[in-house]
DOPA-176658 format. One record per atom (N, C-alpha, C): x, y negated, z; residue in three letters. Coordinates in pm, whole numbers, plus 50000, padded with zeros to 5 digits. Each point is the difference from the previous one (the first is absolute). Layout:
XYZALA
...
***
This chain:
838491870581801UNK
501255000849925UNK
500554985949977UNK
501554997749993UNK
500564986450033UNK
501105003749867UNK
499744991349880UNK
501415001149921UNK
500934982650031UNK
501045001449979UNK
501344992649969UNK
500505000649859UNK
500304984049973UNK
500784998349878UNK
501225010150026UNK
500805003749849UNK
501095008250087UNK
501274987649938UNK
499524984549964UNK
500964991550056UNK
499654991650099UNK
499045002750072UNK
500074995550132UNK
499265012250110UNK
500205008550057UNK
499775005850100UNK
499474995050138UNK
499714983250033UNK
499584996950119UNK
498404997149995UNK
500064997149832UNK
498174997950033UNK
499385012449931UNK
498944998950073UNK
499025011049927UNK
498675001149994UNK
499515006449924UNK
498584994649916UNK
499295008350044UNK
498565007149981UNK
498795008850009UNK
500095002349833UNK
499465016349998UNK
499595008249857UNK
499544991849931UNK
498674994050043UNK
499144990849859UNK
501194988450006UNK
500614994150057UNK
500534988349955UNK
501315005049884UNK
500725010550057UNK
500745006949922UNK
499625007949847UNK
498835002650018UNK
499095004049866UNK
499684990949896UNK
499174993650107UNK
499964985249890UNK
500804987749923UNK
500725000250094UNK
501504989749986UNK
500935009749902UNK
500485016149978UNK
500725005849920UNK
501064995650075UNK
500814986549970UNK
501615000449994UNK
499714985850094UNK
500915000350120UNK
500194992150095UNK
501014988149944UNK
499704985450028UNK
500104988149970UNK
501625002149959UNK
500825005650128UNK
501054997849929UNK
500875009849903UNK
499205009649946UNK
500235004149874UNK
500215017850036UNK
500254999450148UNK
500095011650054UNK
499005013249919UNK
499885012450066UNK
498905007450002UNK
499945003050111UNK
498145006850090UNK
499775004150044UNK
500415011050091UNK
499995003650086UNK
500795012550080UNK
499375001750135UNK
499675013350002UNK
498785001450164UNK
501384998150112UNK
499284993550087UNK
501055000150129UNK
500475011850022UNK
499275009050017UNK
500295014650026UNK
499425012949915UNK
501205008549985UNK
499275009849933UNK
500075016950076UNK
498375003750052UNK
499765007250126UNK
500485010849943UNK
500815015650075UNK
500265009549954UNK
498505012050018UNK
499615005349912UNK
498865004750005UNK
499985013950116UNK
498755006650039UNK
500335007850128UNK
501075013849868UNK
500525007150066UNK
500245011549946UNK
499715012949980UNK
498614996850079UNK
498815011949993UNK
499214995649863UNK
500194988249972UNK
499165001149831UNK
500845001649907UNK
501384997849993UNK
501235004949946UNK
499745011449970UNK
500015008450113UNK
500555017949987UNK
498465005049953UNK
498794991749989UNK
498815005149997UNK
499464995549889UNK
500964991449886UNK
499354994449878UNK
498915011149934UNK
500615008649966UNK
498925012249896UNK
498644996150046UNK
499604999450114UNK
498594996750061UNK
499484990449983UNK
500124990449925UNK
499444986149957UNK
500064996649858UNK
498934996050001UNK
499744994749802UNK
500874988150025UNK
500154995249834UNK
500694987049962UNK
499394989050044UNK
498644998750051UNK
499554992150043UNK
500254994050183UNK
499885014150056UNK
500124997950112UNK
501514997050054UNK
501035006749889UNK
501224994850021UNK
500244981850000UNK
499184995449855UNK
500334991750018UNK
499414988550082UNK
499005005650072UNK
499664989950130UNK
500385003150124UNK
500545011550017UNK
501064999050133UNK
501404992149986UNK
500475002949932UNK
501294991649908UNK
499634985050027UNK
498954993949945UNK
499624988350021UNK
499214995150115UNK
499285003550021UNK
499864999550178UNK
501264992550082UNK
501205013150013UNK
500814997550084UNK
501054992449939UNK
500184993149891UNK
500324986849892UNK
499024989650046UNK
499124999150014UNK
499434983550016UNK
498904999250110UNK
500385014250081UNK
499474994650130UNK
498824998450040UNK
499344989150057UNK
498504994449994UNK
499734992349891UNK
500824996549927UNK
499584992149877UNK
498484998049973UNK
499605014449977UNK
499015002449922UNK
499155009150095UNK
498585001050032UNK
499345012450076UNK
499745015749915UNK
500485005550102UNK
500355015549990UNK
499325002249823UNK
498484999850090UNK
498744998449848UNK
500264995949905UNK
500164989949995UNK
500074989749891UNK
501485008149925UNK
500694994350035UNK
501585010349957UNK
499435012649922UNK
499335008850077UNK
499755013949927UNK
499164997149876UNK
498994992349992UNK
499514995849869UNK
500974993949893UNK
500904993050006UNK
501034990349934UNK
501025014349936UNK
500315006050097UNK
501075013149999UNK
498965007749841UNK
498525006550035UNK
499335004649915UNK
499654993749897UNK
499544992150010UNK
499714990149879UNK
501405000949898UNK
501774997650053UNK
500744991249911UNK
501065016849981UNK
499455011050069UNK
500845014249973UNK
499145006350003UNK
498834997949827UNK
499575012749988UNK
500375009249867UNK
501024999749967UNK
500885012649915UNK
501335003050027UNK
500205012950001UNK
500905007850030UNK
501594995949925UNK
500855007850067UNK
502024996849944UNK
500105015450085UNK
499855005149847UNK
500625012850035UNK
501315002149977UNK
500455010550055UNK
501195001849940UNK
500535012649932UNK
500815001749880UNK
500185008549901UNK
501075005350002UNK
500245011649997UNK
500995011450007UNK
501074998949877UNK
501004992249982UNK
500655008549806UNK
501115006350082UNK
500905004350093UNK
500455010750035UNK
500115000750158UNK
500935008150073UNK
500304996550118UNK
500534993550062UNK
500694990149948UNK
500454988250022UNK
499464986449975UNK
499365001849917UNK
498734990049931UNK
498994995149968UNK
499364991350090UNK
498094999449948UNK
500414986749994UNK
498744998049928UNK
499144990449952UNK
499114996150122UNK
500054986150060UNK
498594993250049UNK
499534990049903UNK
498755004949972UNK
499124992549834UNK
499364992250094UNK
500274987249995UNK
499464989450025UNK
499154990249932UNK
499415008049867UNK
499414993549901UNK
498214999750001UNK
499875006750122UNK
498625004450029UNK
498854989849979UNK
500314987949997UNK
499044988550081UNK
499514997449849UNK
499204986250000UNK
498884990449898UNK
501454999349951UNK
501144994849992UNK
500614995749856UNK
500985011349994UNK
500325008050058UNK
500465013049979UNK
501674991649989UNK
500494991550127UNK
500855001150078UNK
500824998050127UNK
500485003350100UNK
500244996550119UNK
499644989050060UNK
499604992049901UNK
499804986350124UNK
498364996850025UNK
499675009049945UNK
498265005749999UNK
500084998850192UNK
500875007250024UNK
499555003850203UNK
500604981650055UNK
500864996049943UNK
500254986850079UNK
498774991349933UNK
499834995849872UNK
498634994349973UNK
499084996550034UNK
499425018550050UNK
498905001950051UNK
499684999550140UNK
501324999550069UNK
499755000450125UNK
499924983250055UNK
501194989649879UNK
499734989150044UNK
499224991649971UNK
498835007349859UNK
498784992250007UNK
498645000750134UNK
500175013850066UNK
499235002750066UNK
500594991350150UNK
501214999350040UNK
500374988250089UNK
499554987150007UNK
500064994649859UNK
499854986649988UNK
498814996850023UNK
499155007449876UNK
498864998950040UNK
499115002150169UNK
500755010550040UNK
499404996450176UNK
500534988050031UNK
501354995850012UNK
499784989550075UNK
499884987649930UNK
499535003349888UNK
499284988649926UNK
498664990350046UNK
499295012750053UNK
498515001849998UNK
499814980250133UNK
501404999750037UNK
499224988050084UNK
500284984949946UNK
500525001549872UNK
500714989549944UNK
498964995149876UNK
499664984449950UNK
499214996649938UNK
500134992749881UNK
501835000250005UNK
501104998949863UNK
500725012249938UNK
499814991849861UNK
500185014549920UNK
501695006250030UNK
500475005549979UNK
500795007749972UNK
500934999349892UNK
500865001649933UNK
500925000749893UNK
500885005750062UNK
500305013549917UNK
501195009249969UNK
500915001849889UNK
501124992650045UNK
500924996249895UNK
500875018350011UNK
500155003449879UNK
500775011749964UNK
500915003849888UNK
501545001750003UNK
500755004449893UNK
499915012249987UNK
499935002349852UNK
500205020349955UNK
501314996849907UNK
500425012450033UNK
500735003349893UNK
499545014149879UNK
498675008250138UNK
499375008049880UNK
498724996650082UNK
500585011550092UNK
498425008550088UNK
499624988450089UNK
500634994950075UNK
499014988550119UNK
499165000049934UNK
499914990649886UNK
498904992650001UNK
498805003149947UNK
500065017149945UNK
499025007749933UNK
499425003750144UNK
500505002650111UNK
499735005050091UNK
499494989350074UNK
500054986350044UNK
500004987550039UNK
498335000849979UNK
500015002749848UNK
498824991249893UNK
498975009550108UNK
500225017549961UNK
499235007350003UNK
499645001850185UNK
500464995050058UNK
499765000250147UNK
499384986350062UNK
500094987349954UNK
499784994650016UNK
498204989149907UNK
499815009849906UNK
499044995749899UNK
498524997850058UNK
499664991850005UNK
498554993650014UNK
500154998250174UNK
501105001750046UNK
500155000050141UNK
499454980450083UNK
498884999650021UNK
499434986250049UNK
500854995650089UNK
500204984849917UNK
500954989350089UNK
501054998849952UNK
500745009949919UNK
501044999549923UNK
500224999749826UNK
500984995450039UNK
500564994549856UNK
501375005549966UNK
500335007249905UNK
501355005249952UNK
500684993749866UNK
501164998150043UNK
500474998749869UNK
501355003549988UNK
500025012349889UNK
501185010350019UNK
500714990449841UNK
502045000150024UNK
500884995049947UNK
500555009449925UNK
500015003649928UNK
500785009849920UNK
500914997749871UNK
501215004649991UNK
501094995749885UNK
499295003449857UNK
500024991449880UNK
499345002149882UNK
501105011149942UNK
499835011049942UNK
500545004549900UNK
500485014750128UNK
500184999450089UNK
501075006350082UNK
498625008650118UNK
498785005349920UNK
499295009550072UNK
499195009949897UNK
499865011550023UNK
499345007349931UNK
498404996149962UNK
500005006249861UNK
498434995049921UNK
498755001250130UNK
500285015550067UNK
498975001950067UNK
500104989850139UNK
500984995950046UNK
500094995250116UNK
499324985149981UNK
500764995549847UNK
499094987550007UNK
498784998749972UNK
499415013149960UNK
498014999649989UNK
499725000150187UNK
500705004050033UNK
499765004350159UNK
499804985750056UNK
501234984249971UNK
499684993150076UNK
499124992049952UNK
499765000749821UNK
499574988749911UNK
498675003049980UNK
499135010350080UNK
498824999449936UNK
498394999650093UNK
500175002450087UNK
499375002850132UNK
499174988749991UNK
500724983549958UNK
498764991750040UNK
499814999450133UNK
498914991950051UNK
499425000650102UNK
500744988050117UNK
500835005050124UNK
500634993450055UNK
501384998149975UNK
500385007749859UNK
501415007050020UNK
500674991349860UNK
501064987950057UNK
500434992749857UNK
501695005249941UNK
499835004549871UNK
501684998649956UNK
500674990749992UNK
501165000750030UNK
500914987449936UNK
500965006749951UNK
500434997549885UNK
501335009649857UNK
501224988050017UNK
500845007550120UNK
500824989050012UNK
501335003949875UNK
500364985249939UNK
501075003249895UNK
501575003450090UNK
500065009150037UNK
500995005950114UNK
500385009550021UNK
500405002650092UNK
500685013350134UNK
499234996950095UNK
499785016850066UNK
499405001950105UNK
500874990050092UNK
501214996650005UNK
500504993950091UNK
499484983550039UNK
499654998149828UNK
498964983649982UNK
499034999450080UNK
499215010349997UNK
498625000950034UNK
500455001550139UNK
500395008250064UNK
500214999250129UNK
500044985950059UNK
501454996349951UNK
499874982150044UNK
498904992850009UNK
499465000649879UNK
498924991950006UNK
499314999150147UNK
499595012249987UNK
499035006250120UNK
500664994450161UNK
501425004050008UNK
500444992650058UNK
499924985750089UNK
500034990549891UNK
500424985349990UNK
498644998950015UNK
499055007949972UNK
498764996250025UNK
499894998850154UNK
500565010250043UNK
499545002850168UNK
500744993650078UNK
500914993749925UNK
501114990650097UNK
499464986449959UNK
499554995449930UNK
499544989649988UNK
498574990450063UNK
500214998050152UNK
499214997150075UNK
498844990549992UNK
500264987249925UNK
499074993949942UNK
498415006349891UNK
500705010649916UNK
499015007349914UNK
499255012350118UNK
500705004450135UNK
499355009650069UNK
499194989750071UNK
500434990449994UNK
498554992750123UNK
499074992449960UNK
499715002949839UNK
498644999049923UNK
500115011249939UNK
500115014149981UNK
499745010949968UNK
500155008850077UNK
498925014850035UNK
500525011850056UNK
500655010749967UNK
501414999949989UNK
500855009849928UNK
500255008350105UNK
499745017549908UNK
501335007050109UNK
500005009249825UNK
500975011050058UNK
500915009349948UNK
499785012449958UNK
499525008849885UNK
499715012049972UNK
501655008049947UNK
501094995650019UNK
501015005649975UNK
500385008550113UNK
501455004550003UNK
500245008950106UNK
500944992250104UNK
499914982449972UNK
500414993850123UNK
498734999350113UNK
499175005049967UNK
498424997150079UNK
500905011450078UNK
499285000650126UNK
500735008350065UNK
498745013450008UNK
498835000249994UNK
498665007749934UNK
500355007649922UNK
500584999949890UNK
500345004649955UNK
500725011750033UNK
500864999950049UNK
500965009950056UNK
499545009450126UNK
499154998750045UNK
499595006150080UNK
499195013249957UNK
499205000249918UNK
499315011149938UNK
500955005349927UNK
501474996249961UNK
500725011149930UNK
500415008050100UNK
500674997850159UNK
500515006850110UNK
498705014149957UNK
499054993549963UNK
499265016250026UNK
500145009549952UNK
500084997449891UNK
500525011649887UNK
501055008250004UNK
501284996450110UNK
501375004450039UNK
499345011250089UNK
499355000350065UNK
499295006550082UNK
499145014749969UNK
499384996449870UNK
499335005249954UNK
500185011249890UNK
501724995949935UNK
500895006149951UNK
500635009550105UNK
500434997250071UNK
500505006350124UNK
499515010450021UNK
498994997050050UNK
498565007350017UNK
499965019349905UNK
499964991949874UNK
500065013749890UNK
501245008849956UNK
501234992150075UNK
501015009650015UNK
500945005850115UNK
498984993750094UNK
500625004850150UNK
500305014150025UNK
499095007649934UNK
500415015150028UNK
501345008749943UNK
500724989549905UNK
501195006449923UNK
501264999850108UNK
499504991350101UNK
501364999250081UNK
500954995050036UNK
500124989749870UNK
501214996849905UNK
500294986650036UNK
501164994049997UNK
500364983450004UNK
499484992149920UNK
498914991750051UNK
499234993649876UNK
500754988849943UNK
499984995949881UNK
500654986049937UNK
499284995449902UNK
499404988750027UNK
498714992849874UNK
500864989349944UNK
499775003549844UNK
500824994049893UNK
498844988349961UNK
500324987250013UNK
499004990549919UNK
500834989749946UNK
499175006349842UNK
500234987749870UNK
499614982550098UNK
501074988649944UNK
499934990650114UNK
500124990149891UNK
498874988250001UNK
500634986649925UNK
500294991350129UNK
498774998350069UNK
499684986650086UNK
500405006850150UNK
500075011350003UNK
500435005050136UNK
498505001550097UNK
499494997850003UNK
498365002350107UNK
499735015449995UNK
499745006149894UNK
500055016650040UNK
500795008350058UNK
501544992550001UNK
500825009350117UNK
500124992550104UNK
499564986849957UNK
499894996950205UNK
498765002250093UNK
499145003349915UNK
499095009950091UNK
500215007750020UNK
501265011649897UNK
500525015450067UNK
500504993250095UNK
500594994449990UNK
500954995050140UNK
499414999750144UNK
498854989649981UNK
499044999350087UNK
499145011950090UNK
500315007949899UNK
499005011850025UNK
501445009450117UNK
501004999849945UNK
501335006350038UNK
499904991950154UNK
500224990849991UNK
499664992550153UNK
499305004350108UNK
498355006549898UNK
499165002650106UNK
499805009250015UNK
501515007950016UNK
499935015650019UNK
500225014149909UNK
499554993749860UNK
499985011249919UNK
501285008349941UNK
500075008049991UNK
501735009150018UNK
500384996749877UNK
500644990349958UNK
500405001949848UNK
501584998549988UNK
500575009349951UNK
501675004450014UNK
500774987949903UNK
499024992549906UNK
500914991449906UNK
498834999649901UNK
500564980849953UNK
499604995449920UNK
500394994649876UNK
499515005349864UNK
501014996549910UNK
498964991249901UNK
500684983749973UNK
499854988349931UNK
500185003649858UNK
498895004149896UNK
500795004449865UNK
499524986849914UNK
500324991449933UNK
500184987449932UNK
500365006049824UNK
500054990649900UNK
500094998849867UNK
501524990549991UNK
500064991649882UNK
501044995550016UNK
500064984550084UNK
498904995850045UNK
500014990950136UNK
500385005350118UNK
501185005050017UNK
500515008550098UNK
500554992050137UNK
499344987150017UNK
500754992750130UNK
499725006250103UNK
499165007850056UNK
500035003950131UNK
500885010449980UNK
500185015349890UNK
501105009150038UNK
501344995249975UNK
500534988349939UNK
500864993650027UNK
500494994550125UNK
498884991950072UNK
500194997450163UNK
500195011550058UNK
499165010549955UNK
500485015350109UNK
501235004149982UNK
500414999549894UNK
501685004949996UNK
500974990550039UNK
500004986150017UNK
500734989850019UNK
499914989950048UNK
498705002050060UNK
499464991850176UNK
500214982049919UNK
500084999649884UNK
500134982249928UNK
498464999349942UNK
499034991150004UNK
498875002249963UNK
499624987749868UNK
500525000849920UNK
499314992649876UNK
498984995149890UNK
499144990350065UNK
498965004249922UNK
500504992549818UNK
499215008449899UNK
500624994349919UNK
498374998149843UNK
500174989849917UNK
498475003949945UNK
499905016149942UNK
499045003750016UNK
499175015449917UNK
499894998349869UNK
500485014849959UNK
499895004149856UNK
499145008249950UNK
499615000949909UNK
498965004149984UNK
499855018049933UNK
499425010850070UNK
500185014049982UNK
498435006149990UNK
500825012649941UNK
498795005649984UNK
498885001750145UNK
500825004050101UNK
499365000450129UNK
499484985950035UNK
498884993249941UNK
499564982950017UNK
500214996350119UNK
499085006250092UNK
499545000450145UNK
500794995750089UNK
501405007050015UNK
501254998150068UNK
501144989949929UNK
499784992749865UNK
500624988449975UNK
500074987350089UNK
500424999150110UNK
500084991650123UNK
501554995850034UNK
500364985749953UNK
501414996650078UNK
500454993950094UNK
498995001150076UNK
500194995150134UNK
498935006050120UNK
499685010749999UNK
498955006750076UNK
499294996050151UNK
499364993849991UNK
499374990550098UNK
500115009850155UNK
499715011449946UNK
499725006850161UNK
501785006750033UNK
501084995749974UNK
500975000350047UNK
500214996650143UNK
499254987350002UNK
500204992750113UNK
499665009950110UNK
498665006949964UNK
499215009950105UNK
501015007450019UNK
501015006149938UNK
501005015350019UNK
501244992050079UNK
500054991149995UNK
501424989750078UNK
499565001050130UNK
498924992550003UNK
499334994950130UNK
499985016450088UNK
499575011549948UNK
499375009650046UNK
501745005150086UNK
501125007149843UNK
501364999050091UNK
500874989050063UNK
499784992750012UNK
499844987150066UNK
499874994750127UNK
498645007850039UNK
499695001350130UNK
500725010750089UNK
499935010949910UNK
500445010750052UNK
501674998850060UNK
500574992649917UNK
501104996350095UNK
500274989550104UNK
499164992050002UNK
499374995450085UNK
500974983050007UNK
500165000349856UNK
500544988549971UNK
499424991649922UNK
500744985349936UNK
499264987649885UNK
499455007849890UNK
498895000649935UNK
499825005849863UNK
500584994449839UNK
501125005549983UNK
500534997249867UNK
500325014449906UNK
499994997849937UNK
500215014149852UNK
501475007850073UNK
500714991450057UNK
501225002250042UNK
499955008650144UNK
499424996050093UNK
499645006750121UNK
499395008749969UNK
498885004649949UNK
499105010549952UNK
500685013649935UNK
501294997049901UNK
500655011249936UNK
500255009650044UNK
500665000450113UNK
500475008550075UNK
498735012750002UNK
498964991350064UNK
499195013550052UNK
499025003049899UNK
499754990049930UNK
499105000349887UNK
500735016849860UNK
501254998549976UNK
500775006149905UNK
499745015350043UNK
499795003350139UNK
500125009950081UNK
498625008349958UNK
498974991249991UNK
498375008149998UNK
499574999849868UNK
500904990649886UNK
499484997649906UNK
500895000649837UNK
499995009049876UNK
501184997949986UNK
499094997749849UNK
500944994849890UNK
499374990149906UNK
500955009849898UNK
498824996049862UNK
500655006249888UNK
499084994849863UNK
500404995349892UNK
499764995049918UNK
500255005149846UNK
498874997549896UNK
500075007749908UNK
499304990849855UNK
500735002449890UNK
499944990649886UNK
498885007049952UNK
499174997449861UNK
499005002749921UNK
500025010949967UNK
501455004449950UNK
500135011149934UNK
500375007650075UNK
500755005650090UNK
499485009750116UNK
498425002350038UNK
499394990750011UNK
498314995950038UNK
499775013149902UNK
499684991849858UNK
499685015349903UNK
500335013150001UNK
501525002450027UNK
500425010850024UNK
499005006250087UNK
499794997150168UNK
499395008350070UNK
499014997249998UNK
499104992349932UNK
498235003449940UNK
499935013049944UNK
501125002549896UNK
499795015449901UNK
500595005550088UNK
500375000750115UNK
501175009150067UNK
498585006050113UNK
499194990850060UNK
498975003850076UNK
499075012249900UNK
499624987649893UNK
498985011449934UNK
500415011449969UNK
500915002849973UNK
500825012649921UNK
500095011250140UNK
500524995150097UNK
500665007250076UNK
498745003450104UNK
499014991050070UNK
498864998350027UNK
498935004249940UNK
499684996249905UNK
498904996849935UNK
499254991950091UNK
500384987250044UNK
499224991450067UNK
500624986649943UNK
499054990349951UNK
500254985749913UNK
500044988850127UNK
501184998149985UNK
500764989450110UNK
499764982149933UNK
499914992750055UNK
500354985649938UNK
501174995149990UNK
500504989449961UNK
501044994849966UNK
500244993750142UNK
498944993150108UNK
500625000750135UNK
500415010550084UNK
498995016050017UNK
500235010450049UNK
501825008149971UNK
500004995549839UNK
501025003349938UNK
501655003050082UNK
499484980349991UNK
501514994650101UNK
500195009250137UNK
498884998450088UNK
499795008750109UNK
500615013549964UNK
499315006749921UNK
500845016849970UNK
501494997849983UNK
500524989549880UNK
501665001050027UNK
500824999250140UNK
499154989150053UNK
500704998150126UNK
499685010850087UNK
499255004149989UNK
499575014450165UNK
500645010749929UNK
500505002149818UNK
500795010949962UNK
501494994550091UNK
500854990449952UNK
501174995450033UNK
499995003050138UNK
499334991150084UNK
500165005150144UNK
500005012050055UNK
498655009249942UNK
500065016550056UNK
501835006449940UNK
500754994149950UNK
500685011349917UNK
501514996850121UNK
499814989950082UNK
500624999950149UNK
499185009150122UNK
498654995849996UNK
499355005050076UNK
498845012549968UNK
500415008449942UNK
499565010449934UNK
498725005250146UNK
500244998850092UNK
498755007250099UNK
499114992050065UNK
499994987949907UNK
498924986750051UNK
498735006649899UNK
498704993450047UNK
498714998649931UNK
499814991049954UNK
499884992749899UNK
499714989149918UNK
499054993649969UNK
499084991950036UNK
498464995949929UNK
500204987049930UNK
500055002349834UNK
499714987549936UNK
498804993650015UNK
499924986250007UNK
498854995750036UNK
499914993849814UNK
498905006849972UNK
499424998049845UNK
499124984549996UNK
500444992849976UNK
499244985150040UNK
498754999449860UNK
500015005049912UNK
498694996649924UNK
500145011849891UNK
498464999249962UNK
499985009649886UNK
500565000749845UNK
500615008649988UNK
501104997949860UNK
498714992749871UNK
498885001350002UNK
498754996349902UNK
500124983649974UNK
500744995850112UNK
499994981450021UNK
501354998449937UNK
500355007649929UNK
501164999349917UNK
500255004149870UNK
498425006350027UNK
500005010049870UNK
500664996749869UNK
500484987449907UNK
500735000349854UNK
501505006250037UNK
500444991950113UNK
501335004850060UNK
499985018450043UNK
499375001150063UNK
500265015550049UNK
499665012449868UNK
499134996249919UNK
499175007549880UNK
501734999649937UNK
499924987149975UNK
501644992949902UNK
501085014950010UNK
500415000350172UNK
501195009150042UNK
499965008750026UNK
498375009249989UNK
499705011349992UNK
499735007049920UNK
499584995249896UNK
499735002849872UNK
498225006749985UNK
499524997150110UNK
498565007649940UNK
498944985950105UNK
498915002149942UNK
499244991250099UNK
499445003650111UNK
499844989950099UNK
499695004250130UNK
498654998250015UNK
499365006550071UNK
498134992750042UNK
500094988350078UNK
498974993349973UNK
500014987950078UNK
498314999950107UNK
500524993250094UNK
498405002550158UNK
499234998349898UNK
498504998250071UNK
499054995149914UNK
500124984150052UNK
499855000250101UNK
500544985550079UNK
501004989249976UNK
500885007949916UNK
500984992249872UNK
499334995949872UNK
499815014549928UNK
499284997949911UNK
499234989049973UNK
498574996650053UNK
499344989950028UNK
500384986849957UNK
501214996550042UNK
500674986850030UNK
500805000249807UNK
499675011749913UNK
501164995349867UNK
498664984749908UNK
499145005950046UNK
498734992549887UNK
499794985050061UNK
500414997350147UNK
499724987950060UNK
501144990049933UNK
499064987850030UNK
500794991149905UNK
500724990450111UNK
501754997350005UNK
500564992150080UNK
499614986350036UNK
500264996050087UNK
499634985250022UNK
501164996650084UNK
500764991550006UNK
501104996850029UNK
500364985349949UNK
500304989750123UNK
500744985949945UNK
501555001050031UNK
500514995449889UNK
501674996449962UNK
500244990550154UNK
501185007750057UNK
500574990050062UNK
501364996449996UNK
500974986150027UNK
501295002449980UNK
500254998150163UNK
501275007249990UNK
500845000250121UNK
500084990350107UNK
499674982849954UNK
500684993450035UNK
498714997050127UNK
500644995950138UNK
499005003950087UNK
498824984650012UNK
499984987549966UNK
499504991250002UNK
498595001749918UNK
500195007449887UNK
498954999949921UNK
499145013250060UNK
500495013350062UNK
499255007250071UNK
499324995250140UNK
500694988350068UNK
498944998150077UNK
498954985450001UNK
500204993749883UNK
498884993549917UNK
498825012449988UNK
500235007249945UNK
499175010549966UNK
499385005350111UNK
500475004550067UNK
499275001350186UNK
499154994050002UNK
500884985950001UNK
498774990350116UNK
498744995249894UNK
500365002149817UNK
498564992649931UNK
499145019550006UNK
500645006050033UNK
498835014849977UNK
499465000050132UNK
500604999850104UNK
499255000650131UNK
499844991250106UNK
***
């Protein structure tokens, strides 16, 4: 497998260099030269394959020889072993619960799949590692929990002070071990930078080994394509025009639908549902792309004002017309597969009680957004199938969701656990000179 910056397209790298490196020198992201269309005998034959085996044919014919057959199928088992089912609330509407994994949310399958990468092609390297990572909730609960006691590596997840749920911050603040907090006084948008300026800053990479546990790693994104699949999978027999609705801050979970759409899989439309950081369904309606700073909502997760994996959805319609990649060239075909819709706090609440009531199934404040938007859209397209993709369990929210429901919710035991642990977390400020002092005297 061969990726390209997608601001420069002439050079191109190998997987581990792309894994390890995260974000290419000149600020670009990652992008496979090619993306193979899968045969259409495993298409029409999904029902016959577990989630597992889906997702190593999927990846297989994604990265090629990369990796041996073997080896792959262990990495595949090892980093997808719990289920994303999907849930019925009418005929127009399921649920894919993606909350299955160790932190009980979606980025459990990218996590896990890119600790088990690294670590293979770790195994020949005799310098440590450092994984620089921004959350805005779940990464980095998911980061911590996939990557923990993992030999050779070193993590250290960035997260905004004040602007993540109680449980999310026991998730990154307590683990110990290889796994360090930093409570940045910020926006997810701070922390990002940081992380950033870290990786662009060439002098600090050539006395440290940095790469990327965000969803510019391009690892990342690859184990979500599976799940599109796998959804698919459990409603193929209805017949119906499929359309997967995903809650979006940073953009990496629908550019793996995307990805997955590439490599064959029938999906009739994709709908972008956002909070009130609405710059990408703004670009969908008006092809002008603005990034602008993030505000802060009940939906944490998707508070993103400038969504890093944009670039990936440009580049992708981009190519396809077979022209320069700008926000501007891309509209055209991009607006066509993908259509955007955005929703304030208080709508959010509304259809939390609107699920439970009407359902009896407890939605999150990200799933939420998703239901308005796949309601709005079905009420044009009344004979589409809809799959919200449920990105974490409403329990990692629990004061907020208990708050707008009015009764309390159960919480995992696997949550639970984490209320009695005591945080550990160092203050950081924004400003990027003093974060990478801190680098170079910790490692």
């Amino acid at each position: 497998m061969q990726l390209y910056s997608t601001k420069n397209k002439s050079k191109t790298v190998s997987l581990p260099e792309a894994v390890f490196k995260g974000l290419p020198e000149d600020n670009g992201l990652y992008m496979p030269t090619s993306i193979p269309r899968l045969p259409q005998t495993f298409i029409d034959n999904l029902e016959e394959y577990s989630f597992q085996e889906i997702g190593f044919t999927v990846c297989k014919h994604l990265i090629g020889d990369s990796i041996p057959e073997k080896d792959l199928e262990k990495i595949i088992e090892n980093a997808i072993s719990f289920p994303a089912p999907v849930v019925k609330l009418d005929d127009q509407k399921y649920i894919l619960e993606l909350f299955h994994g160790p932190s009980l949310a979606f980025k459990d399958f990218g996590a896990r799949f890119m600790a088990q990468l690294m670590s293979y092609f770790n195994q020949e390297s005799d310098k440590e590692l450092i994984i620089l990572v921004a959350t805005s909730g779940d990464t980095g609960g998911a980061v911590a929990a996939g990557f923990l006691n993992t030999p050779g590596i070193q993590v250290v997840i960035l997260y905004p002070s004040g602007k993540v749920s109680p449980l999310q911050e026991k998730q990154l603040t307590t683990l110990g071990g290889n796994i360090t907090a930093l409570e940045v006084d910020g926006t997810f948008d701070d922390c990002q930078a940081l992380v950033k300026k870290a990786f662009l800053d060439s002098e600090l990479r050539s006395q440290l080994r940095l790469s990327s546990a965000n969803s510019i790693n391009i690892s990342r994104l690859i184990p979500q394509s599976f799940y599109y699949f796998e959804a698919y999978k459990q409603v193929k027999k209805a017949g119906k025009p499929t359309v997967f609705c995903v809650p979006s801050g940073n953009f990496g979970n629908l550019t793996a639908g995307l990805i997955a759409a590439k490599m064959g899989l029938p999906v009739h439309h994709f709908i972008a549902a956002t909070n009130q950081n609405d710059i990408v369904p703004s670009y969908l309606k008006g092809g002008h792309y603005h990034p602008k700073p993030s505000v802060r909502t009940l939906s944490n997760a998707m508070d993103v004002g400038n969504p890093s994996n944009f670039a990936r959805m440009v580049d992708l319609y981009s190519t396809i017309e077979a022209i320069e990649s700008s926000p501007e060239t891309a509209w055209p075909s991009m607006k066509e597969a993908i259509s955007g819709y955005a929703f304030d706090d208080q709508a959010t609440r509304k259809a939390m009680n609107e699920v439970a009531e009407t359902y009896n199934y407890t939605i999150d404040p990200h799933g939420a957004v998703g239901y308005l938007a796949l309601k709005d859209y079905q009420k044009e397209h009344p004979d589409t199938l809809g799959i919200i993709l449920e990105t974490a369990h409403p329990a990692k929210f629990k004061e907020d969701v208990e708050d707008i429901l009015g009764h309390e919710i159960p919480v995992p035991e696997r949550l639970a656990v984490l209320s009695d642990r005591k945080k550990v977390a160092k203050k950081q400020r924004i400003e990027y000179p003093e974060f990478r002092e801190w680098l170079m005297d910790s490692y």
